[in-house]
C-alpha positions as CSV (number, residue, x, y, z in Angstrom):
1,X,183.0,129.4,132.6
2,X,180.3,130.0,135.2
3,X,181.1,126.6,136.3
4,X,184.4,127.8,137.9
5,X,182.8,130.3,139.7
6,X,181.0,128.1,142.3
7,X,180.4,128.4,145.3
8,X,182.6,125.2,146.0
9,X,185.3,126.3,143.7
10,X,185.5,129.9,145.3
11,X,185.8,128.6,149.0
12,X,188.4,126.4,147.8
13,X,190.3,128.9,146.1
14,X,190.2,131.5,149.1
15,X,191.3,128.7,151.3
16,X,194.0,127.4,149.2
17,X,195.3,130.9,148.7
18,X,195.5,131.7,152.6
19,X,197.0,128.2,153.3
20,X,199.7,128.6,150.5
21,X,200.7,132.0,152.5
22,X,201.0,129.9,155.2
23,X,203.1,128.2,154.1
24,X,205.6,130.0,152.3
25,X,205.8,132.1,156.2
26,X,206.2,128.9,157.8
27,X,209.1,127.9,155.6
28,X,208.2,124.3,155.3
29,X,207.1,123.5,151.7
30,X,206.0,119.6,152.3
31,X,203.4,121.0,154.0
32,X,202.0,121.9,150.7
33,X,200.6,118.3,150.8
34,X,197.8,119.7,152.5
35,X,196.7,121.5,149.5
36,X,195.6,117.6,148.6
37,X,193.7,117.7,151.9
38,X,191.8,121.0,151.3
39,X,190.4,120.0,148.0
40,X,189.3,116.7,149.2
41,X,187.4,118.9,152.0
42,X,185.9,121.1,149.5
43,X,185.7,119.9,145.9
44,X,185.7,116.0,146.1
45,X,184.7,115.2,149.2
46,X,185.8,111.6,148.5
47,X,186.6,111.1,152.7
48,X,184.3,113.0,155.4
49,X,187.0,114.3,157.5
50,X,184.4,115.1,160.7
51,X,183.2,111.7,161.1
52,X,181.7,112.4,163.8
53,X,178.8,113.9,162.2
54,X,176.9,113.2,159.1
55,X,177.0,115.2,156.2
56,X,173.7,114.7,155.2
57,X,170.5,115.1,157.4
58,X,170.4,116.4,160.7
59,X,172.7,115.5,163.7
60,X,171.7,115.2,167.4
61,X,172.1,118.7,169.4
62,X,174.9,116.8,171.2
63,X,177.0,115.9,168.1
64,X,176.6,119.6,167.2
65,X,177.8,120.2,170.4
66,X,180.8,118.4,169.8
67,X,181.6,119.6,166.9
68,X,181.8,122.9,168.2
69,X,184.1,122.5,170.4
70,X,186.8,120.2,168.5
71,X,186.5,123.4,166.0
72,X,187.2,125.7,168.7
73,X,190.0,123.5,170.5
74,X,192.0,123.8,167.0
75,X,191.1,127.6,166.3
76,X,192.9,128.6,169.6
77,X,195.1,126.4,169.8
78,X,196.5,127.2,166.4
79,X,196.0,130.9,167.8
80,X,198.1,130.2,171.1
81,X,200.8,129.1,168.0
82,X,201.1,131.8,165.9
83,X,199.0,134.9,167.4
84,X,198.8,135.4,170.3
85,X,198.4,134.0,174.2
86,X,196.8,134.6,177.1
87,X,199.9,135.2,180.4
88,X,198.5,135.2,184.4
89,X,201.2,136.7,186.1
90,X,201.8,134.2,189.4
91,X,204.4,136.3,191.2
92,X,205.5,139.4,192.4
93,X,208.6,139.7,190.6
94,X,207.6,142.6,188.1
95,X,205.8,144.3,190.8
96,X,204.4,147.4,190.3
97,X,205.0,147.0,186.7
98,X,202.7,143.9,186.7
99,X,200.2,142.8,189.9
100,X,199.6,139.7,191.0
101,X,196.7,138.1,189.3
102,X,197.1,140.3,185.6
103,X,196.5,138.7,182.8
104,X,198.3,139.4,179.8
105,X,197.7,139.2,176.3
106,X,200.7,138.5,174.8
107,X,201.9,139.0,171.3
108,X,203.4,135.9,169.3
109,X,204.0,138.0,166.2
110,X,205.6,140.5,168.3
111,X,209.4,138.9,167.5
112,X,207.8,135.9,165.4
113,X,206.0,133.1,166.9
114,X,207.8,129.8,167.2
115,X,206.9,126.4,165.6
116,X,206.6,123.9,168.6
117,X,209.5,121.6,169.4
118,X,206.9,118.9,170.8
119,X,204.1,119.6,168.4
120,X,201.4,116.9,170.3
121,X,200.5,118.0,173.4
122,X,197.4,118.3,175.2
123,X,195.4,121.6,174.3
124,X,195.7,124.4,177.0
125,X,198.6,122.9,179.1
126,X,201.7,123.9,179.5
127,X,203.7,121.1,180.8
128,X,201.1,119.4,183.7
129,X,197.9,117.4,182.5
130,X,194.9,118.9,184.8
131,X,194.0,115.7,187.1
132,X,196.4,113.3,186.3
133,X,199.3,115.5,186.8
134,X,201.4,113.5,184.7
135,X,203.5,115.7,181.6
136,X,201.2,116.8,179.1
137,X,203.2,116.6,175.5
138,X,204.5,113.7,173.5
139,X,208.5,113.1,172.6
140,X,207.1,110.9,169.7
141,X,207.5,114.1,167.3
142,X,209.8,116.8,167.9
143,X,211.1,119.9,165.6
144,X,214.2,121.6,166.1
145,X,213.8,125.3,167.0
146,X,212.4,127.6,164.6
147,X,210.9,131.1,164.6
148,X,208.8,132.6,161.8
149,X,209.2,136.3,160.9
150,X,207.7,138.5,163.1
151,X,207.0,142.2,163.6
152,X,210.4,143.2,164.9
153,X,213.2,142.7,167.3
154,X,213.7,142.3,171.0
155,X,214.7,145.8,172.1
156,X,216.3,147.2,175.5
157,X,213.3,147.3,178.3
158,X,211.1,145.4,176.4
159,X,208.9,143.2,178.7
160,X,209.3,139.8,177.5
161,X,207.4,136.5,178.4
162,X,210.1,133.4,178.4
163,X,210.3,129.8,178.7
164,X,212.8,129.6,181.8
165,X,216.2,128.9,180.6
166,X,216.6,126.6,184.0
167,X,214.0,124.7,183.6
168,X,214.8,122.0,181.6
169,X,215.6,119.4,185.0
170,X,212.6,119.5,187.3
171,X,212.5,118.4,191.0
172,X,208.6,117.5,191.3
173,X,208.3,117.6,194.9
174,X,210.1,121.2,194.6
175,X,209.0,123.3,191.6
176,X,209.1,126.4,192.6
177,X,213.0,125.9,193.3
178,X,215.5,125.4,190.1
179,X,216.7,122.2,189.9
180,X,220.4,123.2,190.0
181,X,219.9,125.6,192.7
182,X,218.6,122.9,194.7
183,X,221.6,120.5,193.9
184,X,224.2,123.8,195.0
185,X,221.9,124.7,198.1
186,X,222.6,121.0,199.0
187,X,226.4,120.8,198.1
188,X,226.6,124.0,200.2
189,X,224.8,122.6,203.4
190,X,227.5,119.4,203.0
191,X,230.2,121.7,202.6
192,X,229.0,123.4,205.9
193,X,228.6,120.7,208.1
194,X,232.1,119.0,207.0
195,X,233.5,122.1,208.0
196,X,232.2,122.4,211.4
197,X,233.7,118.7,212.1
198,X,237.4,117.2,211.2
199,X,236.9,116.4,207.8
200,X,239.6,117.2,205.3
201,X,238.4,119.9,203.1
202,X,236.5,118.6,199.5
203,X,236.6,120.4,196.3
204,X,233.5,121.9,195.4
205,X,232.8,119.9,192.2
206,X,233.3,116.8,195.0
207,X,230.2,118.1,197.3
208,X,228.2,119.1,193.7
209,X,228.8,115.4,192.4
210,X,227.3,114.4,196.2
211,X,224.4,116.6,196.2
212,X,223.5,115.6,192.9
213,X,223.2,112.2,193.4
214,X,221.6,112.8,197.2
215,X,219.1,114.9,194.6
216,X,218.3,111.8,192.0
217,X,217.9,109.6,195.3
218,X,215.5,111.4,197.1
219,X,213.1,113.1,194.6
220,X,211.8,112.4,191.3
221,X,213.3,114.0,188.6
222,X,211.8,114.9,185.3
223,X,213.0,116.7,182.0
224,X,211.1,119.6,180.0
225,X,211.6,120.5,176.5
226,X,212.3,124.3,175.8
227,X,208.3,125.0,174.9
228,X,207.3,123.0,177.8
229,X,209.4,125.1,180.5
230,X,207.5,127.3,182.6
231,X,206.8,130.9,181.5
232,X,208.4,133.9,182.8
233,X,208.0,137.4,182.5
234,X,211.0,139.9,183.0
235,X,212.5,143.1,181.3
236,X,215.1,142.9,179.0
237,X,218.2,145.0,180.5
238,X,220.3,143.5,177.8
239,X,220.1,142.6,174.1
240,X,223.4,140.6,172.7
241,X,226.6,142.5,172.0
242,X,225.4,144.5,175.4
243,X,227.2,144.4,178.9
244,X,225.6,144.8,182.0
245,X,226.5,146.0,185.1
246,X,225.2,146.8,188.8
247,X,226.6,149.5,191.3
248,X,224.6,149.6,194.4
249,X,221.6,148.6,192.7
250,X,222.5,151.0,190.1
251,X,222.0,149.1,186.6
252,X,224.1,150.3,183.8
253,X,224.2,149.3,180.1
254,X,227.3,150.1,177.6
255,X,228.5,152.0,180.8
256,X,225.2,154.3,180.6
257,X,222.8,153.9,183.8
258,X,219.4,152.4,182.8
259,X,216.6,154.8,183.7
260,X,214.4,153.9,186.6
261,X,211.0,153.0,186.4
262,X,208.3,154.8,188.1
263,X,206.6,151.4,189.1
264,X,210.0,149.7,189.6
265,X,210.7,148.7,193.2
266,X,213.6,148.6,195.7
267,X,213.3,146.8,199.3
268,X,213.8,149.5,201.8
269,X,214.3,149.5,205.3
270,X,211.6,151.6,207.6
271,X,212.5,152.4,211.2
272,X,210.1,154.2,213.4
273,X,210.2,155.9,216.6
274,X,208.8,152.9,218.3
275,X,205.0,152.9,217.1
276,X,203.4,151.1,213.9
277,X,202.4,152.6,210.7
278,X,198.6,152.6,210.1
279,X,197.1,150.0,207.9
280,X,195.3,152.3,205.9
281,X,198.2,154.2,205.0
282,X,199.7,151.3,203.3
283,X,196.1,150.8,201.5
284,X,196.7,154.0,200.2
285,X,200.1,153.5,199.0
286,X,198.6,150.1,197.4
287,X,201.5,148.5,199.3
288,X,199.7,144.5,199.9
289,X,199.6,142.8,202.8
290,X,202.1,140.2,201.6
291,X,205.0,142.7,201.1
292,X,204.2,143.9,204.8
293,X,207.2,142.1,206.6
294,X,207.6,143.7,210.4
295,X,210.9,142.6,211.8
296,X,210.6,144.3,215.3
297,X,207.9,146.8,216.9
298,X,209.7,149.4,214.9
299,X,211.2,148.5,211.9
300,X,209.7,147.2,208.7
301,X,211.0,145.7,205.7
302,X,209.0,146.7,202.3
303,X,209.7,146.6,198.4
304,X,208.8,150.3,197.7
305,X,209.0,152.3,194.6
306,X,210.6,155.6,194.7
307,X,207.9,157.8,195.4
308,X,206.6,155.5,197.5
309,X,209.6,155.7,199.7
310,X,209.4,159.5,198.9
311,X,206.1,159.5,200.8
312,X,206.5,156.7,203.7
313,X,209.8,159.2,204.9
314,X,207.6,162.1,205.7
315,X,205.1,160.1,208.1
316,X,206.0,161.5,211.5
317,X,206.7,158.2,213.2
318,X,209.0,157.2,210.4
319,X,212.9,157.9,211.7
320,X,214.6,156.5,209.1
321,X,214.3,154.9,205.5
322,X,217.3,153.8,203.0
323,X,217.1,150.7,200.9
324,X,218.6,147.2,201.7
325,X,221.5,146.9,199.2
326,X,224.4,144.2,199.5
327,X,227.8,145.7,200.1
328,X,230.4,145.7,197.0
329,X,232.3,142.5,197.2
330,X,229.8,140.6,199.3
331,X,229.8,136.9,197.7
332,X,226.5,135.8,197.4
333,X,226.5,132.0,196.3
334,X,222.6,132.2,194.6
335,X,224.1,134.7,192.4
336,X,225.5,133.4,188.5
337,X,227.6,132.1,188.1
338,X,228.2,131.3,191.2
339,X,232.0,131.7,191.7
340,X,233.8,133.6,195.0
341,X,236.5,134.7,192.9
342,X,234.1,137.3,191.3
343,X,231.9,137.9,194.9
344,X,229.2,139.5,193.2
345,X,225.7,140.1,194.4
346,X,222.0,141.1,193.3
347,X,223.4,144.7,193.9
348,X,226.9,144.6,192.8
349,X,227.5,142.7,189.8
350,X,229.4,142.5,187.1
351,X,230.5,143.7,184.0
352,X,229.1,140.9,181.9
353,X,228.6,140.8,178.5
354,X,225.7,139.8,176.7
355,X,226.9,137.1,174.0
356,X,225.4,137.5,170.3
357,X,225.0,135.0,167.5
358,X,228.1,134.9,165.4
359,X,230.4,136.6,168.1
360,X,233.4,134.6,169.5
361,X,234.8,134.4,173.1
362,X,238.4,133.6,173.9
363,X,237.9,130.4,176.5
364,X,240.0,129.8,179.7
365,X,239.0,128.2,183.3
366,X,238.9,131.3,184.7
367,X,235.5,132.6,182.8
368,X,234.4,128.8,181.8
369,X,231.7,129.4,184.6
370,X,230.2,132.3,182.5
371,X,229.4,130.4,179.5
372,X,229.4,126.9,180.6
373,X,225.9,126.0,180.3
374,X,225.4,127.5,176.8
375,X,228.3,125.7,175.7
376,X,226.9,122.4,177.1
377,X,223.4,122.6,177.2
378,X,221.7,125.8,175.3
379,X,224.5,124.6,172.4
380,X,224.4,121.1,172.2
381,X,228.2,120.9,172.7
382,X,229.8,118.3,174.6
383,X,231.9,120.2,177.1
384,X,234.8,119.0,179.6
385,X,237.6,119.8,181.4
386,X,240.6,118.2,181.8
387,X,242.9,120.0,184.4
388,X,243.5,123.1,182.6
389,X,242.9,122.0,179.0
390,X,238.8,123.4,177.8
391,X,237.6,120.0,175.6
392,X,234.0,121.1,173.6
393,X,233.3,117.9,171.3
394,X,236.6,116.2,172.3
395,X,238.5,119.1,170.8
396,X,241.1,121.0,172.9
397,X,239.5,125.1,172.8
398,X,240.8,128.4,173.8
399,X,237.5,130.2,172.3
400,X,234.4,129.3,171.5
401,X,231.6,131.2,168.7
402,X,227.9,131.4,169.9
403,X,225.2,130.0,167.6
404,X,222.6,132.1,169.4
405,X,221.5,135.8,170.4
406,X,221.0,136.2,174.4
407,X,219.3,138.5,176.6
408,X,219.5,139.6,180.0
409,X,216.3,140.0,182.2
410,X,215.6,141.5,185.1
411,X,212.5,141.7,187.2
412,X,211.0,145.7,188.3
413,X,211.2,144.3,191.8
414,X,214.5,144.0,192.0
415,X,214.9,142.1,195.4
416,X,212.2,139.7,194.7
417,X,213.0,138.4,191.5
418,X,214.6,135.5,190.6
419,X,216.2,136.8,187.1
420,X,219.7,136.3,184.8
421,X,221.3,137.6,188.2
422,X,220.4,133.9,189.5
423,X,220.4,131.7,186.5
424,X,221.9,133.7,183.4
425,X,221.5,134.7,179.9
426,X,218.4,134.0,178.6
427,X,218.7,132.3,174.7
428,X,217.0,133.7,171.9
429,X,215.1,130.0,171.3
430,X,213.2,130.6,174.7
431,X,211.9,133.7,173.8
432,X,207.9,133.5,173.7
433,X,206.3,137.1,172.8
434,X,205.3,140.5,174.2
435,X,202.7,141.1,176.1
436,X,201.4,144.2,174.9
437,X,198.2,144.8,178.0
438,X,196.1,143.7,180.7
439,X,192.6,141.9,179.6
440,X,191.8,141.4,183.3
441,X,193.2,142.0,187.1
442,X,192.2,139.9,189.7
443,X,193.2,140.9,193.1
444,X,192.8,137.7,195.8
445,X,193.6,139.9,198.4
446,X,190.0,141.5,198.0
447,X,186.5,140.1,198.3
448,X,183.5,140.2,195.6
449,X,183.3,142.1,192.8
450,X,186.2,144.1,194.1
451,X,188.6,141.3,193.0
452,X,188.3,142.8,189.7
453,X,190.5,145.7,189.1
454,X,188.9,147.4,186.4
455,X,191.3,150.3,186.5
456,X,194.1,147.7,185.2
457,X,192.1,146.0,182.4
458,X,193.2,147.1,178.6
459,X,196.3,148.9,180.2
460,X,199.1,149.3,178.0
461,X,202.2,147.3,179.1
462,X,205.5,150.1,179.2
C-alpha cells in the first residue's frame, strides 16, 4: 500500500489530475494521449524527454541555463494562451482612457481564451519575426476557431483587445494603412483624375478592379490568419442584437444616448484673440505635444475632453471653442461602408444594426454593402452578384442567417480613431480578452526616470 504513495506516484497523480481538467475545458479528448506522455515523464521514464541534459550527474551551468529558459519559453507561452497577456498600447485612439506607452494586462479568461488557429509560431511574436522580418507562424497546422469557457460575456463599454477584423490582406510597405482602404483611396484618386479630363465616366467597381490590381503590382502583398492580425484596443458601443447610431457626435444605442466618458475626447476648435496659449498651461491640462496642432497664429486644433474644453474656454485669450463635427449628410468615403447613397460620417451615422449569431437578414443590393464582407470573408461563403440577383454559394438569396455574434467598437478619441465607423463589425472569433489595468506607463515624451508614470501603474481599466 505504501508503495502507492510515493513520491513518484503522487506527482504523477497531481499532474495527471490537473491535465485531465485540461482537457475536459479544452474540449478535445485525443489530447488525453498525453496522459501516456506524463507517465513516461514520471513513473517509467523509458525516454528522457529534456535531452539536453542528463539525468544523472551534474550538467554544465550553461546547460542549466538552457534549460531554464526553454521551461520558461513554454510556461508563458502557454500563459499568453489561456491566461492572460501582456497589451502596449501604440496609439492614441483611446486617449485619455488609455496613454500612449500603457501597458496592459489583459484577461484571456475574461470571455474565454481562444485555441490558436496557427498553433506553431515563434514565441513572443505576433505576426513579424524580430530580425528577419519575415511572418512568424507556420500554415503547416491550423485549427478552426474555438473559444473555451470563460468568465463571462462581452458587455456594452467593455474595453476589449481585438485582432483587427481588416487585417487579414497586408500591404508591407504600408502597414499602418488597411489594405482595402488603400485599394479605395487609389480607385478614388483614378476616379478623380478621369474626371478632370474627357474620359467617359467608369463604374466604381471598374476603378476598384484597377486599383487593385495597380495594388498587387506595386507592393508586396501578404495574408494573416485571424490570431496573427494586429491587436486593437477599442470600446464596445454595441453587442449583437444592438443598433447604433450617431447624431452630431452623439452616440446612441437602442435609441438611448451612450453616457460620455470623463476621459473620452472630442477634437475642438480654439480661436484666440490673436496671441498663443502658454505651454505650461497645456502641461497642466496633460494635453501632449503631439495633439498640439496650430493651424494659424490664432487658432488651434486639439482632441479635448469635456472638462478640458470646460477649462481652455475660460482662458482670457481664448474667443471661441466648439468641437469639429461633420455636418448631417456630409458623405465621407473612409467611412463603412462606403456608399453615397447613405452619406454618412464619423459624426453622423447610421442606424445600423449589430448582427447576432442565429439572427437572419433579408438580402437586397441596396444593403449588400452592410454585410458583404461577413458574407464573403468573416463567413466563408462564396458571394456574387449578378445584376440584381444576390448568389452566396451559387444559390440565388434574398436573406442570409449569421453564424457569428458581432460587436461594434469605438475608440474614446473619437476623431482619432480608426474603429467599426471605418471598417465594420467586429466578429466574435477576433475577440482576444479584457484588459483589466495598467502594469506600467511609459511616457516618450519625457526624459529619465520621469518616463515612468507611476500614477498610472495598477490602474483599474473602466
Amino acid at each position: 500500500m505504501t508503495e502507492l504513495f510515493t513520491r513518484k506516484n503522487i506527482r504523477f497523480a497531481i499532474a495527471a489530475i490537473i491535465y485531465i481538467l485540461i482537457v475536459i475545458w479544452i474540449g478535445n479528448y485525443w489530447f488525453l494521449i498525453g496522459l501516456a506522455l506524463l507517465y513516461d515523464i514520471y513513473i517509467s521514464e523509458k525516454i528522457n524527454w529534456t535531452f539536453w541534459k542528463k539525468r544523472t550527474g551534474k550538467n554544465s551551468a550553461i546547460i542549466e541555463w538552457l534549460d531554464a529558459l526553454i521551461f520558461a519559453v513554454i510556461a508563458v507561452t502557454l500563459i499568453n494562451i489561456f491566461l492572460f497577456q501582456n497589451y502596449r498600447i501604440p496609439t492614441g485612439s483611446m486617449e485619455k482612457s488609455l496613454l500612449i506607452g500603457d501597458h496592459l494586462f489583459v484577461s484571456k479568461l475574461a470571455y474565454g481564451p481562444r485555441m490558436p488557429n496557427t498553433p506553431i509560431a515563434f514565441p513572443f511574436t505576433q505576426h513579424t519575426m524580430p530580425l528577419t522580418k519575415g511572418k512568424s507562424w507556420s500554415n503547416l497546422i491550423q485549427w478552426p476557431y474555438k473559444r473555451l469557457i470563460g468568465f463571462g460575456r462581452v458587455k456594452n463599454n467593455d474595453a476589449i483587445v481585438f485582432n483587427f477584423p481588416a487585417g487579414d490582406t497586408v500591404v508591407v510597405e504600408e502597414q499602418e494603412t488597411s489594405y482595402y482602404e488603400i485599394v479605395r483611396r487609389n480607385a478614388r484618386e483614378m476616379q478623380q483624375r478621369d474626371s478632370y479630363g474627357s474620359q467617359i465616366p467608369r463604374s466604381k467597381e471598374y476603378y476598384l478592379k484597377m486599383a487593385r490590381k495597380e495594388v498587387w503590382d506595386r507592393f508586396e502583398i501578404i495574408y494573416r490568419p485571424v490570431d496573427r492580425r494586429d491587436n486593437y484596443v477599442k470600446r464596445c458601443i454595441g453587442i449583437p442584437g444592438d443598433s447604433v447610431m450617431i447624431r452630431s457626435g452623439v452616440v446612441y444605442v437602442n435609441s438611448r444616448i451612450v453616457p460620455e466618458n470623463e476621459t473620452q475626447q472630442t477634437t475642438y476648435v480654439v480661436n484666440t484673440n490673436g496671441t498663443t496659449i502658454n505651454p505650461k498651461a497645456f502641461e497642466r491640462l496633460n494635453i501632449s505635444r503631439a495633439d498640439q496642432t496650430m493651424i494659424s497664429g490664432s487658432s488651434y486644433i486639439l482632441p479635448l475632453t469635456r472638462k478640458n474644453s470646460e477649462n481652455i474656454s475660460k482662458f482670457t485669450n481664448v474667443t471661441e471653442i466648439y468641437p469639429a463635427f461633420s455636418r448631417k449628410g456630409t458623405f465621407d468615403p473612409r467611412i463603412f461602408p462606403y456608399s453615397p447613397v447613405l452619406s454618412w460620417n464619423e459624426d453622423n451615422y447610421g442606424p445600423i444594426r449589430i448582427p447576432s449569431k442565429g439572427s437572419t437578414v433579408m438580402l437586397d443590393t441596396s444593403n449588400l454593402c452592410l454585410y458583404e464582407r461577413i458574407i464573403d470573408v468573416y463567413e466563408d461563403n462564396d458571394l456574387r452578384v449578378d445584376r440584381n440577383t444576390i448568389y452566396i454559394n451559387d444559390t440565388p438569396s434574398d436573406s442570409y442567417t449569421f453564424k457569428m455574434d458581432y460587436y461594434w467598437m469605438m475608440g474614446d478619441n473619437r476623431h482619432n480613431s480608426a474603429d467599426s465607423r471605418f471598417w465594420g463589425f467586429v466578429p466574435e472569433d477576433h475577440v482576444v480578452g479584457k484588459p483589466k489595468f495598467i502594469w506600467l506607463s511609459l511616457d516618450k515624451e519625457a526624459k529619465g526616470i520621469k518616463k515612468i508614470r507611476f500614477k498610472r501603474m495598477f490602474m483599474k481599466i473602466k
